[in-house]
MARMAR-789994 format. One record per residue: residue in three letters; x, y, z of N, C-alpha, C in turn; residue number from 0. Coordinates in pm, 1 decimal, always signed. Example, Ala and Ser with C-alpha at 12.3 -4.5 7.8 and 13.67 -1.06 7.14 Angstrom:
# MARMAR-789994
REC   r      n.x      n.y      n.z     ca.x     ca.y     ca.z      c.x      c.y      c.z   k
REC ALA  +1319.0   -569.0   +780.0  +1230.0   -450.0   +780.0  +1320.0   -330.0   +780.0   0
REC SER  +1285.0   -225.0   +708.0  +1367.0   -106.0   +714.0  +1290.0     +3.0   +787.0   1
This chain:
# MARMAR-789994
REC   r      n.x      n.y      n.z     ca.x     ca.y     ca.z      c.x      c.y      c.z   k
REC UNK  +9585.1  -4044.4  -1881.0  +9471.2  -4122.1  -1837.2  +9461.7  -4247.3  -1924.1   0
REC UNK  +9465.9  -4344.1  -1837.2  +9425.3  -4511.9  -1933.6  +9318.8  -4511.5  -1943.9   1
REC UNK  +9251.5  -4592.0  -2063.5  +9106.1  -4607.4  -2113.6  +9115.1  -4784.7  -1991.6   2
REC UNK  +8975.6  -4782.5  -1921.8  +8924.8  -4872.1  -1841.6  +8843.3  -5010.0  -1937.7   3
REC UNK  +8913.1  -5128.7  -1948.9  +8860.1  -5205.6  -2061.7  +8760.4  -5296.0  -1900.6   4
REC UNK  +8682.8  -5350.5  -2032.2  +8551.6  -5417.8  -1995.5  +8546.1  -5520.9  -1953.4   5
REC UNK  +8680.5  -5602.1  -1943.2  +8728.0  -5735.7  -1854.4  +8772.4  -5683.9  -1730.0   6
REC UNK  +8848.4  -5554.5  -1737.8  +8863.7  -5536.0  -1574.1  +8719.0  -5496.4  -1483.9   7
REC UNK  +8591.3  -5500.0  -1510.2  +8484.0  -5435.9  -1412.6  +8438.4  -5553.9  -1383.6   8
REC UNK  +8384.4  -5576.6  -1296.9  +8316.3  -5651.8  -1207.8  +8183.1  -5582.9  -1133.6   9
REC UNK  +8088.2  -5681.9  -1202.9  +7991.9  -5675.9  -1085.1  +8013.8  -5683.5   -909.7  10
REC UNK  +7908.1  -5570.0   -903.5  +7981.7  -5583.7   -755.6  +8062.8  -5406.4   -743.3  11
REC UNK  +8134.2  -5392.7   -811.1  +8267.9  -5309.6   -803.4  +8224.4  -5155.7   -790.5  12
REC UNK  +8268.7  -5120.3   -654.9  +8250.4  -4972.1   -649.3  +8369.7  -4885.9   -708.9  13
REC UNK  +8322.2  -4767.3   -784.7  +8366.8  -4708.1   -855.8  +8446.4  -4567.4   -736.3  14
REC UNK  +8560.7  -4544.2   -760.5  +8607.2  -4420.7   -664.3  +8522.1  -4323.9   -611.1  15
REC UNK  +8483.7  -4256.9   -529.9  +8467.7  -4178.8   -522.7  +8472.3  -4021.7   -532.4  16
REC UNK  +8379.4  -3953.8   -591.3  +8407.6  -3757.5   -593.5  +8385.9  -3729.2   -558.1  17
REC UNK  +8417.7  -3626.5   -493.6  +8369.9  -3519.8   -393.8  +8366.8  -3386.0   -442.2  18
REC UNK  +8256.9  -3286.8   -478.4  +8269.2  -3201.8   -533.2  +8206.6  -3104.0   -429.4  19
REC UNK  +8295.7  -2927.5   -393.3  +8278.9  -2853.7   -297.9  +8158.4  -2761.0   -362.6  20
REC UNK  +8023.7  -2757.8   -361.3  +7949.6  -2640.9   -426.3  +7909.7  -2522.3   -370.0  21
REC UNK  +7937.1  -2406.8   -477.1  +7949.0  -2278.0   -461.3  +7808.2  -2211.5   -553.1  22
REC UNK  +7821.9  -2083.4   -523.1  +7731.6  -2008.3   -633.8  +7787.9  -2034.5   -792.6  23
REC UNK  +7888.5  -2008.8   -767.7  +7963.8  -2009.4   -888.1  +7950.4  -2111.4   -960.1  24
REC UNK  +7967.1  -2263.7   -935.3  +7956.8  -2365.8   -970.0  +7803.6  -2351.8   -996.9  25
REC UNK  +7717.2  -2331.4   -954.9  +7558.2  -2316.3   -995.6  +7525.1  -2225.5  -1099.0  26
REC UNK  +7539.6  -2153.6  -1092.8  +7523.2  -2016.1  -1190.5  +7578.0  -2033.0  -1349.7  27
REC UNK  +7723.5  -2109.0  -1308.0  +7772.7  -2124.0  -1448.4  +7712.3  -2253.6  -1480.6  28
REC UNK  +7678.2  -2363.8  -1411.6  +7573.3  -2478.7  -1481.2  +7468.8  -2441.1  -1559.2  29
REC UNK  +7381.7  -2318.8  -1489.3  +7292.5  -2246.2  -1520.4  +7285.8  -2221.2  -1659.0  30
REC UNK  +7386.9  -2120.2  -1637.8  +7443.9  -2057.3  -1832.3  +7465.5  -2138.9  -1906.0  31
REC UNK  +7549.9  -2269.3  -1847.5  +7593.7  -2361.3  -2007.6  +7471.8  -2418.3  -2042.6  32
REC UNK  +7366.5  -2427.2  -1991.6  +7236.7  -2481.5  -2021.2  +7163.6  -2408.1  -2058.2  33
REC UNK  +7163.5  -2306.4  -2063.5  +7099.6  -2175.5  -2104.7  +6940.8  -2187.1  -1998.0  34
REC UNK  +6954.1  -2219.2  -1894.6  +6855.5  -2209.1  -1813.5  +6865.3  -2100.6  -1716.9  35
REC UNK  +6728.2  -2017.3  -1771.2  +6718.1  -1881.6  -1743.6  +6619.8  -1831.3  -1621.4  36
REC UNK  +6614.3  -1969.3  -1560.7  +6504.8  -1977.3  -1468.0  +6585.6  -1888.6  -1295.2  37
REC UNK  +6497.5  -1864.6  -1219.1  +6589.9  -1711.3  -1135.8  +6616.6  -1832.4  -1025.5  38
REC UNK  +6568.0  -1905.0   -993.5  +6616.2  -2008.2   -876.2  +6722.4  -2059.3   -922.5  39
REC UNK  +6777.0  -2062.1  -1027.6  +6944.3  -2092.0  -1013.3  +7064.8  -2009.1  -1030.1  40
REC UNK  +6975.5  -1887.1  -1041.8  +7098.9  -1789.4  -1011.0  +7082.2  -1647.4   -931.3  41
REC UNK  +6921.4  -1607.8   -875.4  +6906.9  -1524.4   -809.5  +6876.1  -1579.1   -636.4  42
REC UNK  +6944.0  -1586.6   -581.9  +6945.2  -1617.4   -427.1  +6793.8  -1521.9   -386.6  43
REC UNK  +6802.9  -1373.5   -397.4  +6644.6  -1370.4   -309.4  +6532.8  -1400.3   -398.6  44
REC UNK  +6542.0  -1416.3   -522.0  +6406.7  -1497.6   -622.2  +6394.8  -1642.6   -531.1  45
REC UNK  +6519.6  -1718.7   -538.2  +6513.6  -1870.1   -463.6  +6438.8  -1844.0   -308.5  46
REC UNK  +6502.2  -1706.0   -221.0  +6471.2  -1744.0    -84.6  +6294.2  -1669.4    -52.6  47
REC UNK  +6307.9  -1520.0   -104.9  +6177.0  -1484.1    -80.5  +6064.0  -1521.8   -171.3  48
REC UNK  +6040.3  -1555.7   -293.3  +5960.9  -1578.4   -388.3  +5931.3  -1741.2   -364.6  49
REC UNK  +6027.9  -1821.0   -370.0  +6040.7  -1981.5   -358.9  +5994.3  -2066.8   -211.6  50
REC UNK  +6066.7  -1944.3   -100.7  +6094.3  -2031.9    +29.2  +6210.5  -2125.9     +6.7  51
REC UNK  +6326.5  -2120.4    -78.5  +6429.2  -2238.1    -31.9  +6542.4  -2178.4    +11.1  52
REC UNK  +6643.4  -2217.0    +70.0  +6779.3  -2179.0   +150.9  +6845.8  -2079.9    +90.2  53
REC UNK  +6853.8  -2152.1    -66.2  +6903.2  -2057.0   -175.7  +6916.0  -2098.9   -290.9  54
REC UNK  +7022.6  -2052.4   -385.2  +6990.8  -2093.4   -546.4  +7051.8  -2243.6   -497.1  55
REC UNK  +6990.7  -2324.3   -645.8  +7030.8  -2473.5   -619.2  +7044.0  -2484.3   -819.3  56
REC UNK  +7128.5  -2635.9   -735.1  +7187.9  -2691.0   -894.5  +7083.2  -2724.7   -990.2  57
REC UNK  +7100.1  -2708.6  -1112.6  +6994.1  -2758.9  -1181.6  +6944.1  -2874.1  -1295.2  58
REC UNK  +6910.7  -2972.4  -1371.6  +6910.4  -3090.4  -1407.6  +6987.4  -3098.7  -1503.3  59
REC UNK  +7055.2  -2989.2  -1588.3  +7158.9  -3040.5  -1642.6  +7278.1  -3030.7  -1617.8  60
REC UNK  +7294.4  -2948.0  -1489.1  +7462.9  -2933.2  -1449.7  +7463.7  -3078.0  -1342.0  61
REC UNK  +7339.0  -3139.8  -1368.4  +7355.3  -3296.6  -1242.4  +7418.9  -3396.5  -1350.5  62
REC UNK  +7332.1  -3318.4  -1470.6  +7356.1  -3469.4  -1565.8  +7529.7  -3451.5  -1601.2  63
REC UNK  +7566.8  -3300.4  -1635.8  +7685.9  -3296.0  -1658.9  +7793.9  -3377.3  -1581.0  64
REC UNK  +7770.2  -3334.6  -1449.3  +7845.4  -3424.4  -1305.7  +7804.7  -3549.3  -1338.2  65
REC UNK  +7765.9  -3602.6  -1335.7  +7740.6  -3789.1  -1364.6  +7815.6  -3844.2  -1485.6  66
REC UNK  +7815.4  -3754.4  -1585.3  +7910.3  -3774.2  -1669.5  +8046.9  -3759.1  -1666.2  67
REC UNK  +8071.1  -3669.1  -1600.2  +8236.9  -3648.6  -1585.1  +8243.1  -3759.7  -1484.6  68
REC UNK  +8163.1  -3753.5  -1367.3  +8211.1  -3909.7  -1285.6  +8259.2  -4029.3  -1353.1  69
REC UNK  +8159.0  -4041.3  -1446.5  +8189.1  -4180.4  -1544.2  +8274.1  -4210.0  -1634.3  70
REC UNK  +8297.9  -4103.8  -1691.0  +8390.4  -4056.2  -1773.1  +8516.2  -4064.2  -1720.1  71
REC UNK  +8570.2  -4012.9  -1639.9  +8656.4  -3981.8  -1530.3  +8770.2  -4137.8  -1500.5  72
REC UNK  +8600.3  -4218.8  -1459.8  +8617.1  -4345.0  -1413.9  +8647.3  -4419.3  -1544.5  73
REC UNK  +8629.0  -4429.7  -1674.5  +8643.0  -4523.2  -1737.6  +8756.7  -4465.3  -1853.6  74
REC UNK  +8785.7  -4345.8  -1831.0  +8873.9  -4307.1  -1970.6  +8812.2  -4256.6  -2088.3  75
REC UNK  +8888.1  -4199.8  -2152.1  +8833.8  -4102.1  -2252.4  +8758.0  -4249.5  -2354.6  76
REC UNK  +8769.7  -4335.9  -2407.5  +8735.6  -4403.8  -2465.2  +8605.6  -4466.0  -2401.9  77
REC UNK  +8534.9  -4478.6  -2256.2  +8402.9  -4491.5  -2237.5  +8320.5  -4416.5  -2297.2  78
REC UNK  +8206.8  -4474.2  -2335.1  +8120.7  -4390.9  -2378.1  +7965.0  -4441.5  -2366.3  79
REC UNK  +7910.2  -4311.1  -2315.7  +7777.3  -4343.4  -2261.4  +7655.9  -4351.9  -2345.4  80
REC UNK  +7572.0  -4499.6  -2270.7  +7501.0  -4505.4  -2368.4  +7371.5  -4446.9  -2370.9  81
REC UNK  +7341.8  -4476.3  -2210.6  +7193.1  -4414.6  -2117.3  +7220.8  -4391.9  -2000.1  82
REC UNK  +7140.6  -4277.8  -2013.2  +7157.9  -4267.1  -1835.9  +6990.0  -4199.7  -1793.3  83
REC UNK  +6971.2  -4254.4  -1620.8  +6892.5  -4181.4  -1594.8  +6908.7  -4170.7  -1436.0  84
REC UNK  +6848.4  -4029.9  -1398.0  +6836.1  -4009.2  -1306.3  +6749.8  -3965.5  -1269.3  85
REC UNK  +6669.8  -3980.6  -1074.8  +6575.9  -3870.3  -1004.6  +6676.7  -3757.1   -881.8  86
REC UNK  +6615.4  -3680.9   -926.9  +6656.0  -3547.0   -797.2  +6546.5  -3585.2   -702.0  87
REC UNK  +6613.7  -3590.6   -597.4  +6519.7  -3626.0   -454.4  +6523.6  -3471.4   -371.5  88
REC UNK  +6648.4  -3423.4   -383.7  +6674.1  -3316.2   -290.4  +6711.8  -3229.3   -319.6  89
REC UNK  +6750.7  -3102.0   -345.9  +6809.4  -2985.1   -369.4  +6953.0  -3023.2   -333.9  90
REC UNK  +7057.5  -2911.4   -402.6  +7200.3  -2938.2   -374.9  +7206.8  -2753.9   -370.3  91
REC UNK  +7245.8  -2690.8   -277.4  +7296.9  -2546.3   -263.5  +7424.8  -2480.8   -228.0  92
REC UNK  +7474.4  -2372.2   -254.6  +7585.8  -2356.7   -222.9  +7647.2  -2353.7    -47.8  93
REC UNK  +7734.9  -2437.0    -59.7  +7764.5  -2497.1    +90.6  +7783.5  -2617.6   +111.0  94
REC UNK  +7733.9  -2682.4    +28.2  +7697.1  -2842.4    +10.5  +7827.8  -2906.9    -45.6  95
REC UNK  +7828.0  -3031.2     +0.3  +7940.3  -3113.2    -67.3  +7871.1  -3226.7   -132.5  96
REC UNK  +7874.4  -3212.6   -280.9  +7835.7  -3318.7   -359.1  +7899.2  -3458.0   -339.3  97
REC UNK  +7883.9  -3591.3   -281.1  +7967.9  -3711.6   -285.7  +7907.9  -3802.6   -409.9  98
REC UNK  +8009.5  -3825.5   -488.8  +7945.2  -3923.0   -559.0  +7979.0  -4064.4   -584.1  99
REC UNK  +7909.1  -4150.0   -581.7  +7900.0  -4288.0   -543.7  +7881.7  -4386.2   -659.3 100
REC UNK  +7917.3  -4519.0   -705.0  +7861.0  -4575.0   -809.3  +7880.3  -4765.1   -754.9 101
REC UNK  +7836.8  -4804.3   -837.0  +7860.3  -4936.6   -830.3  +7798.7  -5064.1   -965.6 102
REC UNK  +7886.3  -5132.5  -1008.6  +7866.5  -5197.7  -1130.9  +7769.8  -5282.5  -1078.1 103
REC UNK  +7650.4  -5265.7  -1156.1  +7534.3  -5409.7  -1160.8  +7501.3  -5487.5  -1262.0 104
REC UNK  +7587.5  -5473.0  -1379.3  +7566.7  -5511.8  -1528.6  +7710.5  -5554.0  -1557.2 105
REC UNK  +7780.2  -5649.0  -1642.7  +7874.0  -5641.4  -1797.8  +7842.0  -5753.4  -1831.0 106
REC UNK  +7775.4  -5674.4  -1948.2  +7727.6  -5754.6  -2063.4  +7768.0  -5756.5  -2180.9 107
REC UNK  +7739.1  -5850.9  -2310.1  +7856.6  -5826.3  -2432.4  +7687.5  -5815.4  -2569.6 108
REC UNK  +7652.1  -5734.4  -2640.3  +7554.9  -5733.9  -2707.8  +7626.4  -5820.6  -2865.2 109
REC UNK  +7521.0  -5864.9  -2931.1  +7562.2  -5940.1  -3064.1  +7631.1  -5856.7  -3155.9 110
REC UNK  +7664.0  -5712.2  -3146.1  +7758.3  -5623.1  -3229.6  +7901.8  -5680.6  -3174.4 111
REC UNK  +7920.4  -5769.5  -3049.2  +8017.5  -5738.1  -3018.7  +8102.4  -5597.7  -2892.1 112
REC UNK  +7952.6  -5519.5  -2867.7  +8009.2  -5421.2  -2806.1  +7986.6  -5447.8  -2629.4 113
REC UNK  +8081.5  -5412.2  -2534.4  +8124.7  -5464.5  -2418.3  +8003.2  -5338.2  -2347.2 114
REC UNK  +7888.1  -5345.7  -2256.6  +7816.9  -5296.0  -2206.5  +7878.6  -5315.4  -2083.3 115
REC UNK  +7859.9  -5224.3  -1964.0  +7877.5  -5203.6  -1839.9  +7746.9  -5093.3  -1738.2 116
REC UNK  +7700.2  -5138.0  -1697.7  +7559.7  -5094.6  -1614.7  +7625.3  -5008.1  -1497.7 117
REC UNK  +7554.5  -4908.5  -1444.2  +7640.8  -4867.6  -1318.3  +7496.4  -4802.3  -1217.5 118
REC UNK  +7483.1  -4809.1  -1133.4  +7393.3  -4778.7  -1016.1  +7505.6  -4661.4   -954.7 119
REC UNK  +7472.2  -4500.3   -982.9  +7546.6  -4366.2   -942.1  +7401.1  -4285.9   -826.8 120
REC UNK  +7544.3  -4204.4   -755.2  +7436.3  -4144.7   -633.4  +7513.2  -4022.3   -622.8 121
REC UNK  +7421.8  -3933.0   -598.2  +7472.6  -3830.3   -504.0  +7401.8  -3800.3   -358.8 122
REC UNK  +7531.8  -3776.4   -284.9  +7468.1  -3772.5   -132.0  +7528.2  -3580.4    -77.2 123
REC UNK  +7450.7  -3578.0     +3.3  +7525.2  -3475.2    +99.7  +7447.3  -3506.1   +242.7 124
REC UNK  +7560.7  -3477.6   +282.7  +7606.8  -3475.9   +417.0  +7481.7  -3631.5   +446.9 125
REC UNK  +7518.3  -3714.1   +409.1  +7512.6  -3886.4   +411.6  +7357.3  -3848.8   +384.7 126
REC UNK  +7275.8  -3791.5   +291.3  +7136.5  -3755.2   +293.7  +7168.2  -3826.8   +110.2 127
REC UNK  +7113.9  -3911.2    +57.7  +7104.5  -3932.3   -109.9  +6985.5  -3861.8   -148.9 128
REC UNK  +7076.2  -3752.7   -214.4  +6951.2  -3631.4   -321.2  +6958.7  -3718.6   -446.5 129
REC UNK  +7017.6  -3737.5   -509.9  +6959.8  -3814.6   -634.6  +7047.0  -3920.5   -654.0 130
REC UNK  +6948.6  -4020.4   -789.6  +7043.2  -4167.1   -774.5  +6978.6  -4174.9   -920.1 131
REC UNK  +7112.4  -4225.4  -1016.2  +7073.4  -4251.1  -1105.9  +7099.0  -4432.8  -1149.6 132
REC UNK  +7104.9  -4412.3  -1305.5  +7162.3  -4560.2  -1352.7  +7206.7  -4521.4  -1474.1 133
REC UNK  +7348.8  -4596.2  -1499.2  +7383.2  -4576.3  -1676.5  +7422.5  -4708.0  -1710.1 134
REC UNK  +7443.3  -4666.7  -1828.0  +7473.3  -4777.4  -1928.9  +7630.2  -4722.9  -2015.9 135
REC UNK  +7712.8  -4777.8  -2007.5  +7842.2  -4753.4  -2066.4  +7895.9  -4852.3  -2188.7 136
REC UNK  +7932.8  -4803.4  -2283.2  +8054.7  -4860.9  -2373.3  +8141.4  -4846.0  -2328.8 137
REC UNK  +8243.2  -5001.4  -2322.6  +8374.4  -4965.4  -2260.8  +8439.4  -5040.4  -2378.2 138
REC UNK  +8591.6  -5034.0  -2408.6  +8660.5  -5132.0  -2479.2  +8658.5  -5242.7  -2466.1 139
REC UNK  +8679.9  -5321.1  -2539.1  +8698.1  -5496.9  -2491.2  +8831.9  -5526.6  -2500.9 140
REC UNK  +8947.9  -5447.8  -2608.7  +9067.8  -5452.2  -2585.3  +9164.3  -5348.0  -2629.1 141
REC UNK  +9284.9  -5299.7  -2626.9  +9343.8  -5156.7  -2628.2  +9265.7  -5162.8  -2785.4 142
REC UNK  +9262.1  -5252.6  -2865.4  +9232.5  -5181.0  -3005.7  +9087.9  -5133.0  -3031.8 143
REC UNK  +8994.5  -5168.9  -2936.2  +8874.4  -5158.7  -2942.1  +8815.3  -4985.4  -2919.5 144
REC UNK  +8762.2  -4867.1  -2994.3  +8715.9  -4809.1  -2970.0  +8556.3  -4797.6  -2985.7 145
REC UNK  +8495.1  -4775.4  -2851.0  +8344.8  -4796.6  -2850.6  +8308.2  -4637.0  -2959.5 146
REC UNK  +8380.2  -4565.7  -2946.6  +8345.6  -4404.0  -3035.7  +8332.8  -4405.6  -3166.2 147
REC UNK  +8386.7  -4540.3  -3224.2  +8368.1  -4538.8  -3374.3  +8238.4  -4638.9  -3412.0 148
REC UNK  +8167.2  -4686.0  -3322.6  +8076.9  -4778.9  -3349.2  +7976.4  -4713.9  -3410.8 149
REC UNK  +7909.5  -4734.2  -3503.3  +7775.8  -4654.2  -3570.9  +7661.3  -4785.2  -3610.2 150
REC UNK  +7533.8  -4687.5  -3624.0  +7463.4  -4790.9  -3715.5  +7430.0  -4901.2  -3623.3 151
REC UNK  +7430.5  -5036.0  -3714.8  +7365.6  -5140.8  -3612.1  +7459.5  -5157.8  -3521.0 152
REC UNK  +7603.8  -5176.6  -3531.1  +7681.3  -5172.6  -3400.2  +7702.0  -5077.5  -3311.2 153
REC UNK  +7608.0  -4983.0  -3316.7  +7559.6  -4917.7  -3158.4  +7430.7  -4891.0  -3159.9 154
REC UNK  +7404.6  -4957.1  -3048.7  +7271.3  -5050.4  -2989.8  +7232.4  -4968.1  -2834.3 155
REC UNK  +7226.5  -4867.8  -2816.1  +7268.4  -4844.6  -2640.7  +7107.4  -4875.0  -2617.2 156
């Protein structure tokens, strides 16, 4: 994998697309790595008879996890994130196909010197957008540049 430097993005520039197939499995274990012990993300009749919803659904940190590997993904091990935020509009359940979407609205250069990149990210299913976030990225400015060693006043996110 090449690290994505900060002269190649462009405003404007849509980022590839992911497509991720979701299962129980994929929910349940989001669940655990978060240690969220709540029964709507891993007991289907807690979610359907107690809740009223379809069934278990993803939960806010296995979204945040996915937004990160998107970005990540997209820019190389050497991006590194500075902010991010997102809203959940919709539930995501097993059956669902996560699409995820982005597009650069920012590159900017801060007085450390460090190369900022803005990104407008979505997730859709089935062409419905359940949530939409925004980040903020460190990218390189050139192969010698690593945004991971920046500390202190030269990281500013």
């Amino acid at each position: 994998m090449r690290d994505l430097l900060a002269d190649e993005v462009r405003v404007g520039q849509e980022l590839p697309p992911l497509r991720v197939d979701v299962n129980a499995t994929l929910i349940v274990l989001g669940a655990l790595a978060s240690r969220d012990w709540r029964p709507m993300h891993h007991d289907k009749d807690f979610a359907v008879e107690r809740n009223g919803l379809r069934n278990i659904f993803v939960n806010t940190p296995n979204f945040q996890a996915w937004f990160e590997r998107y970005l990540t993904d997209w820019t190389g091990p050497k991006g590194r994130l500075g902010r991010m935020t997102f809203k959940m509009k919709k539930s995501v359940f097993p059956g669902d196909e996560m699409s995820f979407s982005g597009r650069v609205t920012g590159v900017t250069e801060d007085a450390s010197g460090c190369r900022w990149v803005e990104v407008d990210v979505g997730v859709s299913v089935a062409g419905t957008l359940t949530t939409e976030g925004h980040a903020k990225i460190a990218l390189p400015a050139d192969a010698d540049d690593n945004p991971w060693a920046r500390r202190g006043p030269n990281w500013q996110p």
